[in-house]
PyMOL Python script that loads the backbone (N, CA, C, O; Angstrom):
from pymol import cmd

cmd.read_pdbstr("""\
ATOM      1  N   UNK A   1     121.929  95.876  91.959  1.00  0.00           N
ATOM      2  CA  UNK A   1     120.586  95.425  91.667  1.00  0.00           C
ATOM      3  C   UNK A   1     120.532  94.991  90.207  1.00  0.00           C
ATOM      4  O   UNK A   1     120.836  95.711  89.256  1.00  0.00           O
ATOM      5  N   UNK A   2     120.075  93.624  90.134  1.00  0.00           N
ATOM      6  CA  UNK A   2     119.416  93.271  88.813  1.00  0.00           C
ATOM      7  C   UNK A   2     118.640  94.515  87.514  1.00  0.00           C
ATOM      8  O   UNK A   2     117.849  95.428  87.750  1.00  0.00           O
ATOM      9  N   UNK A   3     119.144  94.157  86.377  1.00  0.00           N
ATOM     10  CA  UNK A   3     118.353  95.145  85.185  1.00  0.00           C
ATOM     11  C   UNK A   3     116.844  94.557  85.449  1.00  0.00           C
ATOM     12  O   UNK A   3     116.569  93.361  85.538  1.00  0.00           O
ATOM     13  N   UNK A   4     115.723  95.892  85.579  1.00  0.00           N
ATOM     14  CA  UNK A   4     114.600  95.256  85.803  1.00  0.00           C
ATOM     15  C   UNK A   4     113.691  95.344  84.248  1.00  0.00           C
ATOM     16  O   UNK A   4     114.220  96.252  83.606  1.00  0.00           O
ATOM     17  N   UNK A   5     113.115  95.038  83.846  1.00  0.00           N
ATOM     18  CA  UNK A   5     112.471  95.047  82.515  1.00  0.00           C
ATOM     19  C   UNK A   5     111.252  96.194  82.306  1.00  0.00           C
ATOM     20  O   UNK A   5     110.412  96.537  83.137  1.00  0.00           O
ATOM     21  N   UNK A   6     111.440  96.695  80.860  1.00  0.00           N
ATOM     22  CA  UNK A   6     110.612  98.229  81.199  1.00  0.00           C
ATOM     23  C   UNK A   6     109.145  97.838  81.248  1.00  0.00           C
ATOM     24  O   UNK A   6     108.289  98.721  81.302  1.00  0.00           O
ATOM     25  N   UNK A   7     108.828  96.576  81.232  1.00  0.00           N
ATOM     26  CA  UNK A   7     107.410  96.171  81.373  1.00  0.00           C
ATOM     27  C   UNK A   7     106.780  96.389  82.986  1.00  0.00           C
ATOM     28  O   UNK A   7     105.615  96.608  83.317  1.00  0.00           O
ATOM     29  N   UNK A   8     108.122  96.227  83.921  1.00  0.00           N
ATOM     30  CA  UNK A   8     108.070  96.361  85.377  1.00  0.00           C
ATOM     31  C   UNK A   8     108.368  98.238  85.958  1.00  0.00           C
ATOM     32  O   UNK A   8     108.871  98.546  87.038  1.00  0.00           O
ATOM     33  N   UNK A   9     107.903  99.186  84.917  1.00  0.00           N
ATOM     34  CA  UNK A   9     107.909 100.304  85.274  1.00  0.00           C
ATOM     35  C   UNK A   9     106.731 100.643  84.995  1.00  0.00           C
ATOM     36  O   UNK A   9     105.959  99.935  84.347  1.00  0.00           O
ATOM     37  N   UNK A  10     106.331 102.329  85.686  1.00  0.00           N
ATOM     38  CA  UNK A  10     104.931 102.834  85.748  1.00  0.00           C
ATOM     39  C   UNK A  10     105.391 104.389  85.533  1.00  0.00           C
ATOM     40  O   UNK A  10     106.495 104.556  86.053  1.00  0.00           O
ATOM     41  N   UNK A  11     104.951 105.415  85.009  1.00  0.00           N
ATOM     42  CA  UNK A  11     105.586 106.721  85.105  1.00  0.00           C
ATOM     43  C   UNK A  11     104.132 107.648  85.962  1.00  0.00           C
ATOM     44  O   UNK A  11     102.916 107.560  86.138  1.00  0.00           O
ATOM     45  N   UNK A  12     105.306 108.512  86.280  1.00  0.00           N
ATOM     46  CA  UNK A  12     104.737 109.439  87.841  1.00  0.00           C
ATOM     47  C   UNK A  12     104.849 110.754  87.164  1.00  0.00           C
ATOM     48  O   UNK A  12     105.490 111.008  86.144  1.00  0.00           O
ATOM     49  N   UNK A  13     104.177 111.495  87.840  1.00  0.00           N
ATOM     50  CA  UNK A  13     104.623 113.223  88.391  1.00  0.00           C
ATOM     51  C   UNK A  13     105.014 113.647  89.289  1.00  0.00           C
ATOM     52  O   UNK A  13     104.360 113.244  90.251  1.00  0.00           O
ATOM     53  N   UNK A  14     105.895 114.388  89.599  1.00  0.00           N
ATOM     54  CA  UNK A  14     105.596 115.176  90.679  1.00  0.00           C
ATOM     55  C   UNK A  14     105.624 117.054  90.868  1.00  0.00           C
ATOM     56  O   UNK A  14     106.376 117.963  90.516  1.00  0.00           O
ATOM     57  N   UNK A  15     104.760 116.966  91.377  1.00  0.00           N
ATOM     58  CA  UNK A  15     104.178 118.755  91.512  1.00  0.00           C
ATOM     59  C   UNK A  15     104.254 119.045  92.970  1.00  0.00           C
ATOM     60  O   UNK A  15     103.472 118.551  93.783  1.00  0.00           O
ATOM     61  N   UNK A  16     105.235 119.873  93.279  1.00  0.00           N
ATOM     62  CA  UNK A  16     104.945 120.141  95.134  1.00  0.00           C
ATOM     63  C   UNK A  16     105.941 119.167  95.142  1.00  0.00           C
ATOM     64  O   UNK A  16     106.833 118.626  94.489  1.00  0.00           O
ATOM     65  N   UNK A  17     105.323 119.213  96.246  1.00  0.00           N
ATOM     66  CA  UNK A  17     105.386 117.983  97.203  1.00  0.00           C
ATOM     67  C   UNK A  17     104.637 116.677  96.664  1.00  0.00           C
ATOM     68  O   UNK A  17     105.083 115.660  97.196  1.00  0.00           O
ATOM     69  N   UNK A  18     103.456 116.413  95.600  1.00  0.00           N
ATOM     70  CA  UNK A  18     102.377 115.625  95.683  1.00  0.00           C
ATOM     71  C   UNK A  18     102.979 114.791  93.876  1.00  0.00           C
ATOM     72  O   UNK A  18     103.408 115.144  92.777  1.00  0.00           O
ATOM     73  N   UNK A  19     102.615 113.568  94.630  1.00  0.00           N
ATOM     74  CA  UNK A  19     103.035 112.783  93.669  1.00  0.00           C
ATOM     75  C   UNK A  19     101.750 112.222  93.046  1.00  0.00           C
ATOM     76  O   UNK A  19     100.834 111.800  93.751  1.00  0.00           O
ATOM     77  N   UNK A  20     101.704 112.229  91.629  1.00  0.00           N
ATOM     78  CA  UNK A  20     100.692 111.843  90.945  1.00  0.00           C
ATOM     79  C   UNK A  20     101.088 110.265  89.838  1.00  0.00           C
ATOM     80  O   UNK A  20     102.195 109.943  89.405  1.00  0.00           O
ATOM     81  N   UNK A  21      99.887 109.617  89.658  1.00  0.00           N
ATOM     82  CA  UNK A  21     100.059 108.836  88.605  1.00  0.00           C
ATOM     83  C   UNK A  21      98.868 109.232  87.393  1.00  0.00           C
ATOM     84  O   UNK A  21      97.698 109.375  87.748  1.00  0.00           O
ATOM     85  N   UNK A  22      99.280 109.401  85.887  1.00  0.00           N
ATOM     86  CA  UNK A  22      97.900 110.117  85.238  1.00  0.00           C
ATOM     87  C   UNK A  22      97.332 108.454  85.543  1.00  0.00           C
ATOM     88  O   UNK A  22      96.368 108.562  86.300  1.00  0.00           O
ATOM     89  N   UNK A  23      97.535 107.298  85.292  1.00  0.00           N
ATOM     90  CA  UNK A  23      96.724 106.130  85.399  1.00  0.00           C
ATOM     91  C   UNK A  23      97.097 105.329  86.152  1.00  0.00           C
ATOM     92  O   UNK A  23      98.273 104.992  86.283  1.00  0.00           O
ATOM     93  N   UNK A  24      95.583 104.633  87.142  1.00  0.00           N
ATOM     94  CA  UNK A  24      96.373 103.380  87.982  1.00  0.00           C
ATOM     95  C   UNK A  24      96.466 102.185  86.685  1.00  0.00           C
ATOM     96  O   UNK A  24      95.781 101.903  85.702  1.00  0.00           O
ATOM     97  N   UNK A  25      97.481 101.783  87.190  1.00  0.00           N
ATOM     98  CA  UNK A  25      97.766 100.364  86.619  1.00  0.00           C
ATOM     99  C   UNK A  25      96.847  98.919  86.469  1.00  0.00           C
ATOM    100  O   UNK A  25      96.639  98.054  85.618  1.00  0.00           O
ATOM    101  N   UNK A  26      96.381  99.295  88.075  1.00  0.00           N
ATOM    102  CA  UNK A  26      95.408  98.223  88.429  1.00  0.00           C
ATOM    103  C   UNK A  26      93.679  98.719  87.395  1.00  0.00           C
ATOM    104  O   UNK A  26      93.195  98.181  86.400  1.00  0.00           O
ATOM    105  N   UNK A  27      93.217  99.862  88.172  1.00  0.00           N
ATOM    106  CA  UNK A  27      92.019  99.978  87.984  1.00  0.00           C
ATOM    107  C   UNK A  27      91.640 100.694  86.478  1.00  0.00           C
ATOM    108  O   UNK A  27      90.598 100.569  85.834  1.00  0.00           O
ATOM    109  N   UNK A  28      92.340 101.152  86.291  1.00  0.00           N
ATOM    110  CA  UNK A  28      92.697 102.417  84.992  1.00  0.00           C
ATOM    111  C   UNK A  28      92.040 103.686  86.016  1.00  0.00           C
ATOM    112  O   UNK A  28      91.251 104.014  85.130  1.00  0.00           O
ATOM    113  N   UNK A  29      91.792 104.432  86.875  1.00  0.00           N
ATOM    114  CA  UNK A  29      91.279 105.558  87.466  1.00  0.00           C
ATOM    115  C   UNK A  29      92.801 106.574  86.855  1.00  0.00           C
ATOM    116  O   UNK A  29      94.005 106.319  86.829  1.00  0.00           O
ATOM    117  N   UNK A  30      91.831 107.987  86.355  1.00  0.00           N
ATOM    118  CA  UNK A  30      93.038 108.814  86.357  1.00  0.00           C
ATOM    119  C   UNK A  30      93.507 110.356  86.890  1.00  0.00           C
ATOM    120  O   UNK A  30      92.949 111.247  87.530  1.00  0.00           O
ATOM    121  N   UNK A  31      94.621 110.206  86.374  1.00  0.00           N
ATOM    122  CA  UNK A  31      95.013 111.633  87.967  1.00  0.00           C
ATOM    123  C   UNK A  31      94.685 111.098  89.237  1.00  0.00           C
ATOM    124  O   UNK A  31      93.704 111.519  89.850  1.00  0.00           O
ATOM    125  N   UNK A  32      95.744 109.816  89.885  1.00  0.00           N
ATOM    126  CA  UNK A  32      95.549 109.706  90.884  1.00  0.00           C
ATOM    127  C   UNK A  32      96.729 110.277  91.666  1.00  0.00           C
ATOM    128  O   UNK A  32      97.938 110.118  91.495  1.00  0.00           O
ATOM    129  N   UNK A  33      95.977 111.064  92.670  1.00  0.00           N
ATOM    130  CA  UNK A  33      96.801 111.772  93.838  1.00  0.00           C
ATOM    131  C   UNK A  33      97.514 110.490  94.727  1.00  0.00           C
ATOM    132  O   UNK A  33      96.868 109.451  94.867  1.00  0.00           O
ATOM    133  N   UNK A  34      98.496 110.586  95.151  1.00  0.00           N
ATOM    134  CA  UNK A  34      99.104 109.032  95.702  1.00  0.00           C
ATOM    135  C   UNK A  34      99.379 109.896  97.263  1.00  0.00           C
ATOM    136  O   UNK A  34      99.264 111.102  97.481  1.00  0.00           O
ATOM    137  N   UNK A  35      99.773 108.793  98.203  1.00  0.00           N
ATOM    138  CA  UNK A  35     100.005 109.256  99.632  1.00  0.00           C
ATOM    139  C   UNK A  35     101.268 109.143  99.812  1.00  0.00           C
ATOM    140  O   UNK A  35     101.659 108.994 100.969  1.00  0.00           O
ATOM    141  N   UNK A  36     102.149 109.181  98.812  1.00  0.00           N
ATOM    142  CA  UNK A  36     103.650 108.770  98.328  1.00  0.00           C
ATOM    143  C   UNK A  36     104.123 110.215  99.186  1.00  0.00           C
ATOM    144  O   UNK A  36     103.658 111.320  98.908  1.00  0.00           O
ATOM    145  N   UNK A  37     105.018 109.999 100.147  1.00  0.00           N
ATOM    146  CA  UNK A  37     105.746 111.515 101.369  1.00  0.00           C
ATOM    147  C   UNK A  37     107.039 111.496 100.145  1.00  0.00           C
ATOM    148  O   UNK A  37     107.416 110.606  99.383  1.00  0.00           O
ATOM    149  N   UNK A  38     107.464 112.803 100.347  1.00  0.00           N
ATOM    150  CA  UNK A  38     108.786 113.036 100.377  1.00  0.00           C
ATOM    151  C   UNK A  38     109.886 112.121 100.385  1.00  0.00           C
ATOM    152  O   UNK A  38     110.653 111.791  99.481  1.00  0.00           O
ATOM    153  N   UNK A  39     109.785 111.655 102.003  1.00  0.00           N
ATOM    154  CA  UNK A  39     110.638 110.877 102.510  1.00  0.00           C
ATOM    155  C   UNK A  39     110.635 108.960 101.663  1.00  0.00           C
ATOM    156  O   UNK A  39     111.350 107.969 101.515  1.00  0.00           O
ATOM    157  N   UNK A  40     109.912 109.250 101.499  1.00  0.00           N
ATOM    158  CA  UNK A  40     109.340 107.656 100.989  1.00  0.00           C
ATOM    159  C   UNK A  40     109.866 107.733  99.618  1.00  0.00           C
ATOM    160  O   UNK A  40     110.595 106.810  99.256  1.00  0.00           O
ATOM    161  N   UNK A  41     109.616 108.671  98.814  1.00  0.00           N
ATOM    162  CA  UNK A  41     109.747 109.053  97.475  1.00  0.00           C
ATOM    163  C   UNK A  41     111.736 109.156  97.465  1.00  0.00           C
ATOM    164  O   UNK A  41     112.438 108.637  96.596  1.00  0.00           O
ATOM    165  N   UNK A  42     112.082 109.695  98.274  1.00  0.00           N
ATOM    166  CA  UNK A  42     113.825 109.839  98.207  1.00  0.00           C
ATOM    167  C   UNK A  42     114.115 108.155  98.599  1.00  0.00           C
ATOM    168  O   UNK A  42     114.959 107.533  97.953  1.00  0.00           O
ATOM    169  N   UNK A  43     113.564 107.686  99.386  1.00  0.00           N
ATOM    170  CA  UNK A  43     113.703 105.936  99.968  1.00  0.00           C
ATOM    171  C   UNK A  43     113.905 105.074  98.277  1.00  0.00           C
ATOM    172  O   UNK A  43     114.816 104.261  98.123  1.00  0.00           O
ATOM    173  N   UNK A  44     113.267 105.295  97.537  1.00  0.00           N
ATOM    174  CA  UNK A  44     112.664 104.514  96.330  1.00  0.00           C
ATOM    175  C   UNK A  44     113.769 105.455  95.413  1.00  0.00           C
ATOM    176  O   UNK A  44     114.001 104.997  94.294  1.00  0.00           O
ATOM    177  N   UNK A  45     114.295 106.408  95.690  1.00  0.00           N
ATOM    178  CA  UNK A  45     115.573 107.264  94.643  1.00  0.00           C
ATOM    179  C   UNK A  45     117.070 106.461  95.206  1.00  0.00           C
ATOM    180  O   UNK A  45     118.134 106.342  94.598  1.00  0.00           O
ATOM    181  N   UNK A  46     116.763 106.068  96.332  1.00  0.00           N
ATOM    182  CA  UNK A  46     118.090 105.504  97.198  1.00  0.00           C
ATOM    183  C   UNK A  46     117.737 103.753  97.365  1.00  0.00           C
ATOM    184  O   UNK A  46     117.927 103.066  98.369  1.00  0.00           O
ATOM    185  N   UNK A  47     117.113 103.278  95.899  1.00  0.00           N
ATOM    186  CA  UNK A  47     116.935 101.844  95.867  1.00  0.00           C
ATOM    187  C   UNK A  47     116.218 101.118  97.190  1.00  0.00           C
ATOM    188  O   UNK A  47     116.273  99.899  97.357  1.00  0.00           O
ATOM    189  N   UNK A  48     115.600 101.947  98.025  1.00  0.00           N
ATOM    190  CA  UNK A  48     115.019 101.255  98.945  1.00  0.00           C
ATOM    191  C   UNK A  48     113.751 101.168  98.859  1.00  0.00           C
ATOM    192  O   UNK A  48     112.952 102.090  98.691  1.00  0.00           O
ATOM    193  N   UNK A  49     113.413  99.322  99.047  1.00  0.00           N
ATOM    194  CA  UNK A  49     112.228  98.964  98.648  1.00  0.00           C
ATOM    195  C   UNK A  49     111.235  99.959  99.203  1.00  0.00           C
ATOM    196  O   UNK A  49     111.701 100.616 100.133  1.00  0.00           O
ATOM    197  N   UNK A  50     109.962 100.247  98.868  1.00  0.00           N
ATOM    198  CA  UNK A  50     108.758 101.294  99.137  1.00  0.00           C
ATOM    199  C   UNK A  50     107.409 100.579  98.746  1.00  0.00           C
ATOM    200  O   UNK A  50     107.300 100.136  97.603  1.00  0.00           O
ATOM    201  N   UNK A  51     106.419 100.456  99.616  1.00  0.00           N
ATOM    202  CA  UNK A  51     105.292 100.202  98.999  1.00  0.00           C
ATOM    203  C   UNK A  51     104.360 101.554  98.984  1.00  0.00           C
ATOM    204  O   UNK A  51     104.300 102.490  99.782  1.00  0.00           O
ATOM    205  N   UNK A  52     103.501 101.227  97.488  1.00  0.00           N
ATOM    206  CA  UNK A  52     102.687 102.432  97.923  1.00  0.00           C
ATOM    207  C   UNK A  52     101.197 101.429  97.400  1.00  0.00           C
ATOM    208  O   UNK A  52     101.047 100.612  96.492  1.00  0.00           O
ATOM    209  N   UNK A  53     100.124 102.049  98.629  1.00  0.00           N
ATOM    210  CA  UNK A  53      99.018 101.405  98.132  1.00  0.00           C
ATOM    211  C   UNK A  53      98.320 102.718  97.217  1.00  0.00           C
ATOM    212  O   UNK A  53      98.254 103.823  97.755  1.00  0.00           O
ATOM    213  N   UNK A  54      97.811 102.519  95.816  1.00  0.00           N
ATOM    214  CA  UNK A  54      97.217 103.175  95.338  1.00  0.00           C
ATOM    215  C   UNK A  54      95.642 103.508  96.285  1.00  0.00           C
ATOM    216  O   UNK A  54      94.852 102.591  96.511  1.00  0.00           O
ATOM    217  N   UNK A  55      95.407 104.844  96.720  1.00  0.00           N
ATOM    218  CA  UNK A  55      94.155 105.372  96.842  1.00  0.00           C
ATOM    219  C   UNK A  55      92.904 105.040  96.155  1.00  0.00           C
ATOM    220  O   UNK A  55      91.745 105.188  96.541  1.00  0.00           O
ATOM    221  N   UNK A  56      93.196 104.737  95.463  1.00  0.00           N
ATOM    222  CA  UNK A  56      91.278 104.733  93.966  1.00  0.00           C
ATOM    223  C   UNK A  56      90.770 102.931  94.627  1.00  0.00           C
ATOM    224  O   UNK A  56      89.705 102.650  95.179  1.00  0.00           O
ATOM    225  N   UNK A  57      91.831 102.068  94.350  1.00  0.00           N
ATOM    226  CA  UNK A  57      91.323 100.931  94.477  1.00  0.00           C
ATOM    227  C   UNK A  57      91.911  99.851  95.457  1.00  0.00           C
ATOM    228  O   UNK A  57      91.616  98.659  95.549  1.00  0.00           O
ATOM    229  N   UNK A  58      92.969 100.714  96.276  1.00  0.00           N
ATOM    230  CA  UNK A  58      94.134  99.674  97.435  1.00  0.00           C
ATOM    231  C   UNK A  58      95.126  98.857  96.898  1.00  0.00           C
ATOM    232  O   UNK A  58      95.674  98.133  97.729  1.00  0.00           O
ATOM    233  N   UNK A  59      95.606  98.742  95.477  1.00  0.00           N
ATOM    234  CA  UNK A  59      96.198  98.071  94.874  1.00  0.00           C
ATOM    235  C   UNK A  59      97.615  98.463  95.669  1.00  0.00           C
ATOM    236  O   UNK A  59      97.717  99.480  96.354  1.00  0.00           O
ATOM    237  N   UNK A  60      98.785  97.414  95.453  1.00  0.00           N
ATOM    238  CA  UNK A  60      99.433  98.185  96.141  1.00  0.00           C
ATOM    239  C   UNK A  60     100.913  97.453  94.722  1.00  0.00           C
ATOM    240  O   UNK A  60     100.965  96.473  93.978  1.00  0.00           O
ATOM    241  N   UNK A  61     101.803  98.588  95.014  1.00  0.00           N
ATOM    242  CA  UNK A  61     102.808  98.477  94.273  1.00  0.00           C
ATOM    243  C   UNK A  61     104.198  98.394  95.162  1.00  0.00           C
ATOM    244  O   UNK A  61     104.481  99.202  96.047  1.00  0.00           O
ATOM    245  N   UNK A  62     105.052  97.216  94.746  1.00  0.00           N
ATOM    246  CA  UNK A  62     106.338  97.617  95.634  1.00  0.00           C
ATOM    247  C   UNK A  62     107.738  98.075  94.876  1.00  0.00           C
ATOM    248  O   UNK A  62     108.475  97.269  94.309  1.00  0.00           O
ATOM    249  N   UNK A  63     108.043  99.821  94.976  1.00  0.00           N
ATOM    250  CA  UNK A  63     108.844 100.443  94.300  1.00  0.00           C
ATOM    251  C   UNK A  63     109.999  99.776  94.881  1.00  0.00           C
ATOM    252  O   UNK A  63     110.195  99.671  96.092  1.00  0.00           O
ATOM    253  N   UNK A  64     110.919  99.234  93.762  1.00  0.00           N
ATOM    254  CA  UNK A  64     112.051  98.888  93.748  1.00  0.00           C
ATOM    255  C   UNK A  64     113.009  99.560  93.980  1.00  0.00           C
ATOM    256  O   UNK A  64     113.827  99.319  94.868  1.00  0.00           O
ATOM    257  N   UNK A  65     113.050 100.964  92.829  1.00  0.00           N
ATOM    258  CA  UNK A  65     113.658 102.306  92.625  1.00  0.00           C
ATOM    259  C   UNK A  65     112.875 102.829  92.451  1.00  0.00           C
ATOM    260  O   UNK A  65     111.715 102.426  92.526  1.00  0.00           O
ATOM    261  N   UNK A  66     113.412 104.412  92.019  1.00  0.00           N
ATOM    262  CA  UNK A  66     112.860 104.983  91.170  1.00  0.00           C
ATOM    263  C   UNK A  66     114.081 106.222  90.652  1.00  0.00           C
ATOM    264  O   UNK A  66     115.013 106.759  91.249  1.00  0.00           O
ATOM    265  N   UNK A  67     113.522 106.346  89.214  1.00  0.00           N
ATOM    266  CA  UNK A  67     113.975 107.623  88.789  1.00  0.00           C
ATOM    267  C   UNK A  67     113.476 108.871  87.972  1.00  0.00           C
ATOM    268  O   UNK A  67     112.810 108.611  86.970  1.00  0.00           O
ATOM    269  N   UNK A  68     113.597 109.551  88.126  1.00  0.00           N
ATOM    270  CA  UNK A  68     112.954 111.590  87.525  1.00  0.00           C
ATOM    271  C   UNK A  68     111.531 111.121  87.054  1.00  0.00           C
ATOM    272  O   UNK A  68     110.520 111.772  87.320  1.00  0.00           O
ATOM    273  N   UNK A  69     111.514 109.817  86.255  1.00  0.00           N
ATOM    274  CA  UNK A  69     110.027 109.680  85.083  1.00  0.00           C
ATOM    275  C   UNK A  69     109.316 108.642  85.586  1.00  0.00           C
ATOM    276  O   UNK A  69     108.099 108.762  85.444  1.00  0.00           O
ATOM    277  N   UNK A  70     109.849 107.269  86.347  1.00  0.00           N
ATOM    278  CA  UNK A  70     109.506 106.276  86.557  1.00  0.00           C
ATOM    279  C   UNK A  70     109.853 105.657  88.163  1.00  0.00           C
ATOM    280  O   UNK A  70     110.869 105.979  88.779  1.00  0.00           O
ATOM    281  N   UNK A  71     108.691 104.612  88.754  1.00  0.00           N
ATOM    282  CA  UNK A  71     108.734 103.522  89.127  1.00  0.00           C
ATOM    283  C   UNK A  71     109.284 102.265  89.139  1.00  0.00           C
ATOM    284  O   UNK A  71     108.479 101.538  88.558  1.00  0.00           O
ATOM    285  N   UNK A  72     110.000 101.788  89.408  1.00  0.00           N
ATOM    286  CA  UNK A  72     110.605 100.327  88.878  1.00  0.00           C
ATOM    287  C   UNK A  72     110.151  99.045  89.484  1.00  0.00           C
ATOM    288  O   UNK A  72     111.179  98.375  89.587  1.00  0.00           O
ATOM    289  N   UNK A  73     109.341  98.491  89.850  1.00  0.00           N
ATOM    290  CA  UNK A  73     108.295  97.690  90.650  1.00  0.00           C
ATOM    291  C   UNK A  73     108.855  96.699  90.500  1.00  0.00           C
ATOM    292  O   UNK A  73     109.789  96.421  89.747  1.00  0.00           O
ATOM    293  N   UNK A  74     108.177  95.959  91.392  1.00  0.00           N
ATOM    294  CA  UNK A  74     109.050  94.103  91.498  1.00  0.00           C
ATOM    295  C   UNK A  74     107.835  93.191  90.755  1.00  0.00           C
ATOM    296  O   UNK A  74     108.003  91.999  90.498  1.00  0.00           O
ATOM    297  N   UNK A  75     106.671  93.875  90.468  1.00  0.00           N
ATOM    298  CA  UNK A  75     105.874  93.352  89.314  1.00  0.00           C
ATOM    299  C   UNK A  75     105.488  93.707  88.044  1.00  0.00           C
ATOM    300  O   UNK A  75     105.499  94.938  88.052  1.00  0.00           O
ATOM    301  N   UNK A  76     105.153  93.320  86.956  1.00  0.00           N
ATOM    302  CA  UNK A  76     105.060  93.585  85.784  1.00  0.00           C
ATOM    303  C   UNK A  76     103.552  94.638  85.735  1.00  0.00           C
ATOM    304  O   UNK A  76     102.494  94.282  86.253  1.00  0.00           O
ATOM    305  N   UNK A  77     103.736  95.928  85.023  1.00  0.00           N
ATOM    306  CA  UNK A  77     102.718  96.850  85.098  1.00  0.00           C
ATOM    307  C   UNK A  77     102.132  96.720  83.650  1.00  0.00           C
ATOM    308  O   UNK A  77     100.979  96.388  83.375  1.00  0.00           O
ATOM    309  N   UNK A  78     102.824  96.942  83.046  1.00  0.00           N
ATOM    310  CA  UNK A  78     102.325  96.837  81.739  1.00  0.00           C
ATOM    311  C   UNK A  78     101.927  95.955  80.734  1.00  0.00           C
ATOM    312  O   UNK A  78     102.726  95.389  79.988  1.00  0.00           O
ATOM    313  N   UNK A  79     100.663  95.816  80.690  1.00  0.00           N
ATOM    314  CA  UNK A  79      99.774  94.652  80.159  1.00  0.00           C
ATOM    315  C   UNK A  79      99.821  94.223  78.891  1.00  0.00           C
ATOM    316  O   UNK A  79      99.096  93.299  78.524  1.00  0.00           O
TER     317      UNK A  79
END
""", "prot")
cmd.dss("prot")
cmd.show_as("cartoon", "prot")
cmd.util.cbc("prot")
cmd.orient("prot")
């Protein structure tokens, strides 16, 4: 896979099982609880594309990767 640019990352939590973002990208809403599974979340650790629609406003993001801190999206997050 192509180097993706750190403008095309978003950083996460995770607690539990439950994956958090402190800010959406799209809306600015914060502490959003995401519907991001387990399974979906290891999909996006194993480079497989993942969409997740953010909850607050339906925005939707398509995880490229991911790793421990970050998102790697196929669009630019950071404004």
């Amino acid at each position: 896979m192509k180097l993706l640019p750190f403008e095309n990352t978003w950083p996460y939590e995770k607690v539990g099982e439950d994956v958090y973002l402190h800010e959406c990208p799209d809306c600015g809403d914060s502490n959003v609880l995401t519907f991001l599974k387990t399974e979906q979340l290891q999909d996006a650790f194993d480079n497989v594309k993942t969409q997740l629609i953010m909850p607050c406003c339906n925005y939707r993001i398509t995880i490229l990767q991911a790793d421990e801190d970050y998102f790697w999206t196929s669009e630019r997050q950071r404004k």
